[in-house]
N, C-alpha and C positions, 0 to 999 in steps of 0.2 A: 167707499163706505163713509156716508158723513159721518160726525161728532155730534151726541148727542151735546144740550145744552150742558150737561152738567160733567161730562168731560170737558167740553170745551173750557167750563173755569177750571177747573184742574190742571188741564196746558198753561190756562193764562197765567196762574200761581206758581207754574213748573219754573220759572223764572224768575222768581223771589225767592222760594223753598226748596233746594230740589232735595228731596228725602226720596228712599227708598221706593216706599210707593210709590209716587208721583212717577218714579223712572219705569216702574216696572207697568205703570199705565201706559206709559210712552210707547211702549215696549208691543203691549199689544195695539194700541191705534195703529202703529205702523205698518202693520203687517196687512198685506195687501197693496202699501203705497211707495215701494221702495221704485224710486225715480233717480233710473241712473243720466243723471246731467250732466251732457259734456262738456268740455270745457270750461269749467264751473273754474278753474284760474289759481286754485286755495290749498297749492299746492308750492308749501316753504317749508318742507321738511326737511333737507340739505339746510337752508336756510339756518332754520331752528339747532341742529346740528352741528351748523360750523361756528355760528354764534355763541350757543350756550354750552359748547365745547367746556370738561370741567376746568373752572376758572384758575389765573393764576396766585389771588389773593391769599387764601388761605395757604397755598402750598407754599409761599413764599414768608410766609409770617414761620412756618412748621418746620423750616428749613434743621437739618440737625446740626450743621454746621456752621450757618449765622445764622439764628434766628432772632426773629425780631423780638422774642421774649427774650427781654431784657435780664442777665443774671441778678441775684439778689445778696446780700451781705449777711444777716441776719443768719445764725445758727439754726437755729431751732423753725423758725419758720421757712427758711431757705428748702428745707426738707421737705415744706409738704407744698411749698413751691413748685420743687423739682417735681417730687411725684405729678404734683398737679399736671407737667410741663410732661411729663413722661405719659401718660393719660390720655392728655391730648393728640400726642403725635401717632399713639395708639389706634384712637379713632372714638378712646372711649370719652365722650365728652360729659355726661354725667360725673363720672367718677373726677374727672378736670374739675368741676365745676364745685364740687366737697370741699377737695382738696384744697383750694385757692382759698375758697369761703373761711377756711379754717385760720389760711396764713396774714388771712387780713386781719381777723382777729387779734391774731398776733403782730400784728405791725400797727393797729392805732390802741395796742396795750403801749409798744413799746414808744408809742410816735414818732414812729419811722416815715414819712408823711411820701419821699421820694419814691420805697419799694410799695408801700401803698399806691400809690399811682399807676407804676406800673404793673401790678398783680389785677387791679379794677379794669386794668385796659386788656389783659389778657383770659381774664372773667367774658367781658362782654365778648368775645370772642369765641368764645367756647358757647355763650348763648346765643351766639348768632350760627352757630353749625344745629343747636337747635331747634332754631328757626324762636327762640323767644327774644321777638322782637322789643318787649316793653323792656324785660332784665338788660335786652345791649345797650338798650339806647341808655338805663338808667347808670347803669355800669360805668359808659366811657364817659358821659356828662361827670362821674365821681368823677372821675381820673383824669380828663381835662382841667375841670378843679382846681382840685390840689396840684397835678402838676403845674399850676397857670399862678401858684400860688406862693412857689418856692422863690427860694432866691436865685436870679439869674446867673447860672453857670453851667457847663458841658452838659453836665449830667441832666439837669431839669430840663436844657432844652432838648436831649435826647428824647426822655420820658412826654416830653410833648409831640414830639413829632412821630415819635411811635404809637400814641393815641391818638395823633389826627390820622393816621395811617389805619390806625382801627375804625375810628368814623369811617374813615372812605371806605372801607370793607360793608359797613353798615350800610351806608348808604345806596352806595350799588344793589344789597341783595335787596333793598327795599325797593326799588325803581328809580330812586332820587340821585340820576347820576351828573346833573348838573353840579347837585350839590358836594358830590364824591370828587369830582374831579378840582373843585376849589379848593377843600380841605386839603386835597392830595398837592394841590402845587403849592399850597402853606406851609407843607412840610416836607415838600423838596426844598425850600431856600433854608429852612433848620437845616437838613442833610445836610447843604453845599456850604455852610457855615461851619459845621462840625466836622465837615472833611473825608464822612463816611462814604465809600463811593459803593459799597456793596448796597446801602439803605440805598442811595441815590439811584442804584439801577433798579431796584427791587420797586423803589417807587414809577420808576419812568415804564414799565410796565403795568403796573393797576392802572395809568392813566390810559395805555395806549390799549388795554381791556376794555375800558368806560368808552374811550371812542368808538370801538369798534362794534359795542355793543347801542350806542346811539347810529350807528350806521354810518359813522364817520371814517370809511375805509382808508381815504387816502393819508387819511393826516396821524391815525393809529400806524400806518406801517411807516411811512415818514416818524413818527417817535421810534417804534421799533430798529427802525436804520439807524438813528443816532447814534446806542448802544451799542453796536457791533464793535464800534475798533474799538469800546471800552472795557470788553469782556477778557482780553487778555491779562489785562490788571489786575483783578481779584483776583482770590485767592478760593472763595467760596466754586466747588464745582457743579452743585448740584443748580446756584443762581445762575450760572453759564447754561446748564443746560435746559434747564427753564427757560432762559433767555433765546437759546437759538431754536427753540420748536415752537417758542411762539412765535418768531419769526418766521420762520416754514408756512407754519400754519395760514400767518394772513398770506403770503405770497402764493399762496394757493386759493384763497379766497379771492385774490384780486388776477388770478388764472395764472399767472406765472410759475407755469408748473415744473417746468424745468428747471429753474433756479430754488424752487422749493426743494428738492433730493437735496441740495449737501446740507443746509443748517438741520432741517431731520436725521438725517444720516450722522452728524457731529454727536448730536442729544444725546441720539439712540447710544453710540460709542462710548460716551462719558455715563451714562446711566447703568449700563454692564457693568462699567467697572466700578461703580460705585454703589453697585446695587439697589437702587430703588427701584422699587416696585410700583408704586405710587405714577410716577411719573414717566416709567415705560410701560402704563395699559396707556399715559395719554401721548403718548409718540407713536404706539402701535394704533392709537383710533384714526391721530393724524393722517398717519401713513397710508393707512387704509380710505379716507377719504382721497388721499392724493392717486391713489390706483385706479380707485372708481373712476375720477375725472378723466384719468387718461383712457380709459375705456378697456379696463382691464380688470371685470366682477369677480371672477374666480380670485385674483391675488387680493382683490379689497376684501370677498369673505374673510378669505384667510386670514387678516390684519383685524378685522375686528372680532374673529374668532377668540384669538389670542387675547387682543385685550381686553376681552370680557373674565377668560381664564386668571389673566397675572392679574386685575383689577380688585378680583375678590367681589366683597361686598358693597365697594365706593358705589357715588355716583356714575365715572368712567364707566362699570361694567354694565349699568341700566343704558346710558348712552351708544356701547359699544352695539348692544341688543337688539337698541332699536335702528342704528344706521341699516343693520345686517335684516332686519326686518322689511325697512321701507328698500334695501337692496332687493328682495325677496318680488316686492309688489311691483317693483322696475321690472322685472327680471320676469315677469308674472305668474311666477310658481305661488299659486294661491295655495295652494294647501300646504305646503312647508309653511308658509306664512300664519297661516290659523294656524298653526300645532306648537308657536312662537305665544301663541296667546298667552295661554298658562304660567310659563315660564317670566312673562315681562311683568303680568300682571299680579305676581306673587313682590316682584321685586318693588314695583310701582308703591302696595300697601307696605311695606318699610320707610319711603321715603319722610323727611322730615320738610315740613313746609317752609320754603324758599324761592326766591324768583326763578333760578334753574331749575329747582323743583317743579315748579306748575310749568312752566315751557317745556319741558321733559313731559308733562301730562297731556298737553295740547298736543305736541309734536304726535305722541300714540294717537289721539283722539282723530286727529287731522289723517294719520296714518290710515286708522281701520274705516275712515269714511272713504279713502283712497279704493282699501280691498273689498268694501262693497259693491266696488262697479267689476271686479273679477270672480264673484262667487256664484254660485248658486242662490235662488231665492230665498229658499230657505236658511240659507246660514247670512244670507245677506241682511236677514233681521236682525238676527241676535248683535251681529258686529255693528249696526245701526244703533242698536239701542246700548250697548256698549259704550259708542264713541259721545255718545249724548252724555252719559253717566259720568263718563272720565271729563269730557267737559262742562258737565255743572260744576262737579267737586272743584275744577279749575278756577272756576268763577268765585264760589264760595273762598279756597285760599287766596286768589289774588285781593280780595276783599278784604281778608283779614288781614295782611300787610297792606295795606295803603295803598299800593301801585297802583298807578292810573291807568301806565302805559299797558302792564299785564291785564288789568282787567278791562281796557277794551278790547287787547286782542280776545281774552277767552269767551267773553260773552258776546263777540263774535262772529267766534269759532263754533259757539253753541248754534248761534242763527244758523251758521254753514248744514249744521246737522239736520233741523228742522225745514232746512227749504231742500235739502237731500230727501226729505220723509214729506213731502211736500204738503206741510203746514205750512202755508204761505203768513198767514195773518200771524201767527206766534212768530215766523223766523224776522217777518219785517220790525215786530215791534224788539225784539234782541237786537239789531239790527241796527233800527234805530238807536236804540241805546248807548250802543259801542262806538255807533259814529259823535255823536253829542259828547262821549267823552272823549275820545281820539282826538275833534279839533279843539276842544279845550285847552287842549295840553300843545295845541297843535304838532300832533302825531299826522305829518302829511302820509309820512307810509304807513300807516294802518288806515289813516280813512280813506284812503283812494281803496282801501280794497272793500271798505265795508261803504262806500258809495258805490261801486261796481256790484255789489250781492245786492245791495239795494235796488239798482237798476233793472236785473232781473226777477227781482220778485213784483216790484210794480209794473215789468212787461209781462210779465206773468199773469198778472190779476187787469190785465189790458189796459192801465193807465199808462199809454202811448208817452203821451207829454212827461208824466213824471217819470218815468224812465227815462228820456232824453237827459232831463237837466239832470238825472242823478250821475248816468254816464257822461255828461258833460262837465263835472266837478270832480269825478274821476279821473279826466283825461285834463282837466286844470292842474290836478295834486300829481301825476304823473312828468307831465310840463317840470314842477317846481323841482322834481326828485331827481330829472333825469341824472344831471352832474355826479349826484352820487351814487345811484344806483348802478351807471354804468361803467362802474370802477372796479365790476370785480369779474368772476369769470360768471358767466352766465348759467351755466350749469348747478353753482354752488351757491348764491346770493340771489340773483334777479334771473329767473328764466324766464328772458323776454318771449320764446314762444307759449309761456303757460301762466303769466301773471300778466303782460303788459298787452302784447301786438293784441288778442281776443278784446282788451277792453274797446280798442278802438275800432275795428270792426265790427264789434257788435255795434257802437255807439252810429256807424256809416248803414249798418244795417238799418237800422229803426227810422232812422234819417229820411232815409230815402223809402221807407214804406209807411212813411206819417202820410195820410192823405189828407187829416185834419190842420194842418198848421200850413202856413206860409212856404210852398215849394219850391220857389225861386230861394228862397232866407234858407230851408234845408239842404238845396244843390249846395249854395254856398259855404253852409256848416260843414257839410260833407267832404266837400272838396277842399276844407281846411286840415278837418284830419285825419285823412289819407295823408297829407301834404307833411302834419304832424309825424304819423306811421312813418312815413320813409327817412324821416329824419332821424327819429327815435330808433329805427331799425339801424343806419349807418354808424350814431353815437354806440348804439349795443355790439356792431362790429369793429368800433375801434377802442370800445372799452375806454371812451375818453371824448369828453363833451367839445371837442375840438373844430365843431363845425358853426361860420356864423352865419345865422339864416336870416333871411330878412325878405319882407311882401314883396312881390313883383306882380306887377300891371303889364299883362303879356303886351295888350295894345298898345304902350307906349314903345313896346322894344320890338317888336315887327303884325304889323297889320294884314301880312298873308300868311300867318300862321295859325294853324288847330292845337289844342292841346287833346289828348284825350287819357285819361285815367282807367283803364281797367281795373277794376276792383273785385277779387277773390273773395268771397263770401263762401258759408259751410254750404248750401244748399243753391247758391246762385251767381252765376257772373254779373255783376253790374258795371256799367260804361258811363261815365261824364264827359261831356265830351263839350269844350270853351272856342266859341269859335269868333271871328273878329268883332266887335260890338254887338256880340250880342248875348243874350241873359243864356246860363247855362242849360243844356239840356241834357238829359240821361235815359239807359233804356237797359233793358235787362234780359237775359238766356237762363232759362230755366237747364245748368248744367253745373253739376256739383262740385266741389274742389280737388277732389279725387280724380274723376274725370278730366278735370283740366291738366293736371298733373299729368295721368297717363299719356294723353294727346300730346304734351309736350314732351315726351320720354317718346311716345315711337317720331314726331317729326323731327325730329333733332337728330336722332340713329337714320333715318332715311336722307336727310339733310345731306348726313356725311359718307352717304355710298352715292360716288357719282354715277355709277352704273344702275341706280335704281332713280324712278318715277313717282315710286310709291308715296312722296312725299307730298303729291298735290292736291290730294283728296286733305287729308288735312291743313294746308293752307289755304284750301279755300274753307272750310268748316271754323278755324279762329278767325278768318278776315269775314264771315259770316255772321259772328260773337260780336266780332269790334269795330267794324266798316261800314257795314251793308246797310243794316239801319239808319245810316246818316250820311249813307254818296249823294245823295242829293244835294243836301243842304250845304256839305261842305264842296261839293262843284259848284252851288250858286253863290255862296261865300269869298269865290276866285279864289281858293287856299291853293298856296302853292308849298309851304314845308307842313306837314306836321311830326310833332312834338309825344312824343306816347313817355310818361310816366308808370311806368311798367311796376306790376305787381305780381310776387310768387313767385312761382317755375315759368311764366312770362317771359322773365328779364334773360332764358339760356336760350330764348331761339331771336334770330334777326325778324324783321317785325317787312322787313323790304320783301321778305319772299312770299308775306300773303297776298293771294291769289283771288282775284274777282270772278273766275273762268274762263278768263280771254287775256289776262297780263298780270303781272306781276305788280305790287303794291308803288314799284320803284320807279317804273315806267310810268308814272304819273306824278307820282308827288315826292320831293326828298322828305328825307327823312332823320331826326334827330330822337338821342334819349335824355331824360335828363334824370334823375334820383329824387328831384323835386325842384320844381320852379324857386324856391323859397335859398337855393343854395345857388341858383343861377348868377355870375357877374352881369347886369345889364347893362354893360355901358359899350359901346360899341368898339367894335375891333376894326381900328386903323389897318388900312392896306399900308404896305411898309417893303422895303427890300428885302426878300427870303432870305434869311439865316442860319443856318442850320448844326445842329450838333449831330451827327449820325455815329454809329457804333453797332455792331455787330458781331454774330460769330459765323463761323463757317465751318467750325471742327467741333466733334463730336466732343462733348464735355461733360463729367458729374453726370455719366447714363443717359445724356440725353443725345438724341441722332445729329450727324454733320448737316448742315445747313448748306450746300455748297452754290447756293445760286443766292445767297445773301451777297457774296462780294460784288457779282454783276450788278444784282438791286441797289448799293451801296453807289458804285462807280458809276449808274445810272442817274442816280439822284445828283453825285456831286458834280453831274455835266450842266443840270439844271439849277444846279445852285451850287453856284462857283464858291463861294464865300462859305463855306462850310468845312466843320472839324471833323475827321474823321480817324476811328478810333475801332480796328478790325482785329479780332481776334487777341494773340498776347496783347496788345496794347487797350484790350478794352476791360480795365480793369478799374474796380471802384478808386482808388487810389487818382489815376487817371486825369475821371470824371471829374473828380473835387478838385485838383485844381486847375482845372482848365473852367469851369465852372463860376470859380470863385477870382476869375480876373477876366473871363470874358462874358459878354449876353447875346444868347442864343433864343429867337423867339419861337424856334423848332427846334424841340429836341426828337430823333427817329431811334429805336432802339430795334434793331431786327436780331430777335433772337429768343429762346425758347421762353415760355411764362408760365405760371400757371395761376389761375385765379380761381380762389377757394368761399364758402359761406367766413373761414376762420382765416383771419386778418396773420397770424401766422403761419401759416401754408399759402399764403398769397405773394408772389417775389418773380424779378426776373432775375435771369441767369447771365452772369457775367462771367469773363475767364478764369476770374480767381474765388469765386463765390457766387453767392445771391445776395441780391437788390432786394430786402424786402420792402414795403408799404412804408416803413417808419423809413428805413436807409434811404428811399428814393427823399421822403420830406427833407431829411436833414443835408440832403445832396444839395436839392433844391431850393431849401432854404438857410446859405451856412448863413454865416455870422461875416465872413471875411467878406463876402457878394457886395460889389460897391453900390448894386442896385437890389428892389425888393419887386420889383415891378414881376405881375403873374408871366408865368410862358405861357404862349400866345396857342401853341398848337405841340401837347406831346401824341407823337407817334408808336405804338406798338405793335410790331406786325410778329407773325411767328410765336403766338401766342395762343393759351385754348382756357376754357372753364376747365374745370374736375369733372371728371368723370362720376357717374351716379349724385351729386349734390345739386339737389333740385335751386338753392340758395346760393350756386357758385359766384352766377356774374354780379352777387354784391362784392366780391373780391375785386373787380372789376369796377365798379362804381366806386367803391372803397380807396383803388389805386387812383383812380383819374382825380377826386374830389381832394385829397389828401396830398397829391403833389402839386395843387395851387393851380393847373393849367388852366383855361378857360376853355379850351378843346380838347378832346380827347377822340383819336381813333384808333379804334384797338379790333382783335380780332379775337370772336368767342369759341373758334377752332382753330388746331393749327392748322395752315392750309398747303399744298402743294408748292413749295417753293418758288418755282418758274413762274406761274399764274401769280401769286406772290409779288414778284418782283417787275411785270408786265401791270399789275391792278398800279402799284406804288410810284412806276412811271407816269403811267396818266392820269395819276391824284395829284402831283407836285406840277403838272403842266395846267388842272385848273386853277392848282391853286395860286398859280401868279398870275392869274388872268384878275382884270384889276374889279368888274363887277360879276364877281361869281361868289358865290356863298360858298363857306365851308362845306353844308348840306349839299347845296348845288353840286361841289365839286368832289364829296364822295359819290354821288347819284352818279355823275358821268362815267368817274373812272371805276363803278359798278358795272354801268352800259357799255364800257368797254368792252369788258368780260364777255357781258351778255352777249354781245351783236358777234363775237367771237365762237363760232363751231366748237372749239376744242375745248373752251371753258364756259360755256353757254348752262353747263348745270349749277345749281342754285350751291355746292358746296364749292364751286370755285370762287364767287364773289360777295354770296348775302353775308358771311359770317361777319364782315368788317363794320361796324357800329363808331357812328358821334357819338358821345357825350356830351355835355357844356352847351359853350354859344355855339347857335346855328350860322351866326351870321356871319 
């Protein structure tokens, strides 16, 4: 149903004005247009959540044991001080705000000029809970003043630095946390001058707040560690326990969730006994996000049940509400979820306008467009025209406080709403708006999201090209963010499958169905970031920007090789496919991502029953997808390895056992993987004297099955390579490894022994006698400090290893371990495999391998053919599972 003209201005002004009317016109255009949009990415409620978590400022000013309101001398005013001081901790800040008014009165009767200053700083204070921003700022500019006025000693530099401590409070709620966090290290060097170490911790948290809330995770919990071993010191308990659940907190934002339980658990302990209430609903929210993450909804209800209960009226119990809310629409009990409405949105019209105020509003608004894609049509309106209204009003308060940053997220958040109600022309121009301010302020993480909505509303309205460049300034501001976005646990911060991986495939999508622009310059766009994708994907599994990527020019590093790119798309496989000198070419299956997924879920299960065939109907059907289209070209090419850069549920099956109808992929050409050209060493791998470090187990260990034909594979290998350490069973223990490591070089290291490789970088490890090897233990193995060389190993070996079971994203565990222990080869195995067959393949891989011109590639192909030309082990689960990594050469 179009817009008449004179609605349509109505929309246009909905965005200047939003008054009642204007929403409740919304209200009805929409109905009829609710477009549920997938993937739409706008989905930082966790986000919003763990961020605007209730902050530590005020509660640390409110403290009843230190607080930072400063006592006062003065009789008679000192009374209505206290009261004022009692007032506040109340919650009644009006009545604070009398009180105070009164005692200042009486202190420039008496020209007490010192208790004046601090009574002004503890005013603006009290105006800043509510939300009168012009009263705070007028307030501590007094009391800056005068205190900046006095004669220098203890006391007046006290009175200072506890009003630049209120500044910083001010600041923050206003958005201006550059400026918060300078005023705040102003009056950390007062503290550390004065000696006070309770102000000193008290401060070194509102800074590592401001960080956190700039999205500065690493260097917020880096402050936060500081303070730990200085908490024993004080004397104040309630600043300790403040102290260690913020701590908690971010360690759980940056996913370390297991080390989050005890400083929570401490909080929790010390707030019993000391009774606040205040600060165990915000230990019970914590706790309850920490549940969630582990994946345990039932115990996280229960935690923010609770802390809505002991909360009362705070902010905490609106927060508490809405986690248990947005838990509700994970969980997708829609109707429990609307019957939440009423109740959040009674508590929403209390709140007092502030920057966690309006994020608390977004976060709902963001919420109920969420529960629109689970309802009914009908109620899918109302909560549409809802989530629009909660975010105008957003836009209108971030307005009225000055924030820039807030008001480009709300406005949008508002576009979010309107390209939901698919008003294209109104969401683009909000839209635009919010991205103009975002780089202003240059806010890289907000306008890569509002250059991504951008993207799809001008794909939408079929402006092909300007969709491109908008998701390609997207995928620029994503580039700049990774370092820090990848700091925290994915699920709470950055969830890379619903904010990040969609921008860049959409961006390969549009790419490669531009038929207007330069197709050769689109391969190549494309093929950068996919290249981009799997990089951004590894950084997001190691929670740490620890990889260095650099262009690679395949033809300079071997001229018989193909690369070829599979690309998962929602609706379509697309293939690139780079073959020697010549310009890229690509092609496509109309076959969904779902589909691809299933297919690789039953080839994988038929893979691993050696008594079953079943598996070849589907290897010829992907070698179909990814081959077929291009045997020609790449037999006239004379390729002799290719290179497959694998993408999705892809990366769990071996890419050797697809099938043309008459041979196996491997019986033709070797075969290598790599994570991304861009992470590849090109420089070539010297043939050299085999080396080798081997180790092993044989006995059943920590639940896992005896290996007992590892010692024969072991004893096998060390005939072919005399010069090698060997480390079986008891002796094969981390301890061992490190120093044997750290005084000799092994350009093979062989690990035979149980693995498993998971999508999560901590369930990914191999098993040693006294432990696990995880991803990080293998680096730091690899690269101690003592090692008199730094030079990469040439070739790590992993046999007797498997993906996870059901995690379609396992073998990045897999890519994750090879890329992260420095090696330039990797051959690993994505099943465990039959031991014997096992230690017969590992034989005739270390006889190519010192054959002086065979390639790596070359020489897993062979001792794959081994298998093959082998009766007993001729099924595709005795040999295909074993996968290169790295250089082929």
């Amino acid at each position: 149903m179009p817009l008449t003209s004179r609605e349509h201005k109505s929309m246009k002004r909905l965005s200047q004005s939003f008054t009642k009317t204007r929403i409740t016109r919304f209200l009805i255009k929409i109905r009829l247009r609710i477009a549920f949009i997938k993937n739409l990415g706008l989905v930082f409620l966790l986000f919003f959540l763990t961020v605007f978590i209730q902050p530590m400022l005020a509660n640390t000013i409110t403290s009843p044991k230190s607080s930072q309101i400063v006592q006062v001398n003065s009789e008679q005013p000192n009374t209505l001080f206290n009261r004022g001081k009692s007032f506040y901790q109340l919650g009644q800040w009006q009545e604070a705000i009398q009180a105070w008014e009164q005692a200042i009165k009486l202190y420039q009767q008496q020209n007490n000029s010192l208790d004046l200053a601090i009574t002004f700083s503890n005013l603006s204070l009290a105006h800043q809970k509510l939300g009168q921003w012009q009263e705070a700022e007028s307030t501590i500019a007094q009391s800056l003043q005068i205190a900046r006025s006095l004669e220098v000693n203890p006391a007046s530099q006290s009175a200072i630095a506890q009003a630049l401590d209120t500044q910083g409070n001010l600041y923050l709620s206003l958005g201006k946390i550059e400026e918060a966090i300078a005023v705040w290290q102003e009056a950390a060097i007062l503290h550390a001058k004065l000696g006070n170490l309770d102000n000193q911790i008290r401060n070194v948290l509102n800074q590592a707040q401001a960080f956190k809330v700039q999205g500065f995770y690493r260097r917020s919990l880096q402050t936060l560690e500081s303070i730990q071993a200085l908490l024993p010191k004080i004397s104040d308990d309630l600043l300790t326990a403040i102290s260690l659940h913020n701590y908690g907190d971010m360690l759980t934002t940056v996913g370390d969730l297991k080390l989050a339980h005890q400083p929570l658990d401490k909080s929790w302990a010390i707030l019993e006994r000391i009774n606040n209430n205040e600060q165990k609903s915000i230990v019970l929210l914590r706790q309850g996000n920490l549940a969630r993450l582990e994946g345990n909804p039932e115990k996280a209800a229960e935690f923010y049940k609770n802390s809505a209960q002991v909360a009362g009226r705070s902010l905490t119990n609106l927060q508490a509400q809405l986690n248990l809310f947005s838990l509700l629409i994970d969980s997708n009990d829609w109707q429990e979820a609307v019957e939440m409405r009423s109740q959040i949105a009674l508590l929403l019209s209390n709140l007092e306008t502030s920057r966690e105020a309006i994020f608390v509003r977004i976060n709902y608004g963001e919420s109920l467009l969420r529960l629109t894609k689970l309802v009914p049509q009908t109620v899918a309106d109302s909560l549409l025209a809802e989530a629009a209204k909660i975010l105008a009003v957003s836009v209108q308060q971030a307005k009225s406080i000055n924030d820039s940053r807030t008001i480009a997220y709300a406005i949008g958040s508002l576009g979010n709403a309107y390209e939901q109600s698919k008003q294209i022309e109104e969401s683009q121009k909000l839209t635009q708006q919010a991205l103009v301010i975002a780089q202003s302020i240059n806010a890289t993480d907000i306008a890569y999201r509002w250059q991504w909505q951008l993207g799809r509303l001008l794909k939408a309205k079929g402006d092909i090209k300007g969709a491109i460049l908008a998701y390609t300034e997207a995928v620029n501001g994503l580039r700049q963010l990774r370092s820090d976005l990848v700091f925290v646990n994915p699920n709470v911060q950055f969830s890379f499958r619903e904010t990040v991986e969609p921008v860049y495939r959409q961006l390969v999508s549009l790419l490669l169905q531009d038929d207007t622009g330069d197709k050769q310059n689109n391969l190549i766009k494309a093929q950068a970031a996919i290249e981009s994708l799997q990089i951004a994907e590894l950084v997001n599994f190691f929670r740490s920007d620890c990889l260095n990527a650099a262009q690679v020019d395949i033809n300079q590093i071997d001229r018989t090789a193909a690369v070829i790119y599979p690309i998962i798309l929602e609706d379509r496989l697309e293939v690139i496919l780079s073959l020697p000198n010549q310009p890229l070419r690509h092609y496509a299956s109309n076959v969904t991502a779902a589909e691809i997924d299933d297919m690789v879920i039953d080839l994988r299960l038929n893979l691993r029953d050696p008594s079953s065939q079943d598996y070849l109907s589907n290897a010829q059907r992907i070698y179909d997808w990814l081959i077929r289209p291009a045997t020609g070209a790449i037999a006239q090419s004379h390729v002799k390895t290719i290179i497959f850069v694998l993408d999705g549920s892809l990366r769990n099956i071996p890419m050797s056992v697809l099938h043309d109808g008459k041979q196996f992929l491997v019986e033709n050409y070797s075969i290598a993987l790599t994570p991304s050209l861009q992470l590849l060493d090109p420089k070539p791998i010297a043939k050299q004297k085999v080396i080798a470090l081997i180790a092993g187990l044989t006995e059943a260990r920590q639940g896992f099955s005896a290996l007992p034909n590892v010692k024969d594979e072991l004893q096998e290998i060390n005939k072919q390579v005399p010069l090698s350490s060997i480390f079986l069973d008891a002796s094969f223990t981390k301890q061992n490894l490190t120093k044997t490591l750290t005084s000799l070089t092994f350009p093979i290291i062989h690990l035979a022994t149980h693995g498993n490789f998971s999508s999560e970088a901590e369930n990914t490890y191999l098993l040693t006698y006294d432990g696990k090897l995880t991803i990080e233990n293998l680096y730091q193995l690899l690269r101690s400090k003592n090692r008199s060389d730094l030079e990469p190993i040439e070739l790590l070996i992993l046999s007797a290893c498997q993906t996870a079971v059901g995690d379609k994203r396992a073998a990045l565990g897999l890519a994750g371990m090879a890329v992260r222990a420095g090696a330039r080869s990797t051959i690993a195995s994505l099943w465990s495999v039959d031991d014997e067959a096992t230690s017969k393949f590992m034989i005739a891989l270390y006889q190519s391998l010192s054959s002086a011109n065979v390639t790596r590639a070359e020489s897993l192909r062979l001792a794959q053919q081994s298998l093959l030309k082998n009766e007993k082990y001729d099924h595709p689960y005795y040999w295909s599972p074993f996968v290169l990594l790295g250089n082929w050469l």
